[in-house]
C-alpha positions in Angstrom: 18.4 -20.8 -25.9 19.3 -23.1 -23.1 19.5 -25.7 -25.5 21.9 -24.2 -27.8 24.4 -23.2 -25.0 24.6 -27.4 -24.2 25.8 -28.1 -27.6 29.0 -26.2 -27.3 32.0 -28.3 -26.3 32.9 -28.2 -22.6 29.8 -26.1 -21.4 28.2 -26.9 -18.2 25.4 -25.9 -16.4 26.1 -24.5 -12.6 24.2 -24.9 -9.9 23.4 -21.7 -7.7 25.6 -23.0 -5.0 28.4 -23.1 -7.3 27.7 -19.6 -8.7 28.3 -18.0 -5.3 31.5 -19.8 -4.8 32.9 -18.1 -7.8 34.8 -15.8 -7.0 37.0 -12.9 -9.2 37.5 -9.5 -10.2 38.0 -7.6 -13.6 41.3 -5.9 -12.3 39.8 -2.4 -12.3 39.8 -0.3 -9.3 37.6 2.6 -9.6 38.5 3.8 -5.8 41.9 5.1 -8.0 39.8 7.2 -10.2 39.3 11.0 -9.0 38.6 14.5 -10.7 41.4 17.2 -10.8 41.1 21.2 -9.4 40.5 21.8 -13.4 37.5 19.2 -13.7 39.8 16.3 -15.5 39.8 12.8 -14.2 42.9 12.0 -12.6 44.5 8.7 -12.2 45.1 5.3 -14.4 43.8 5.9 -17.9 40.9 3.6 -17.9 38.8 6.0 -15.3 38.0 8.6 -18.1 36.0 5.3 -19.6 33.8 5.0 -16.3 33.4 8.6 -14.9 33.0 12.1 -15.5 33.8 15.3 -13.5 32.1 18.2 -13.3 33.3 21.7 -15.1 33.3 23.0 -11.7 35.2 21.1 -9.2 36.5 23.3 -5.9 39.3 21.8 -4.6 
């Protein structure tokens, strides 16, 4: 498989010390995501994609 991935155009291989300097983020903050008193996830839109809240919440 390694082979296949060199034979695209502009592909290169890292080295491990290059990996770690990479740095970046996918731009979603799940420490905005919470549950509401009714049990529905509060907050920006995308949190209903990455938690769940209980039936039961007690506020």
């Amino acid at each position: 498989m390694k082979t296949n991935l060199l034979k695209i155009d502009r592909v290169a291989i890292l080295s491990q010390e290059s990996q770690r300097m990479i740095k970046g983020q996918a731009g979603i903050d799940l420490s905005l995501c919470g549950c509401s008193c009714s049990g529905g996830v509060s907050s920006p839109s995308y949190c209903g994609k990455f938690i769940i809240c209980p039936q039961i919440y007690a506020c």
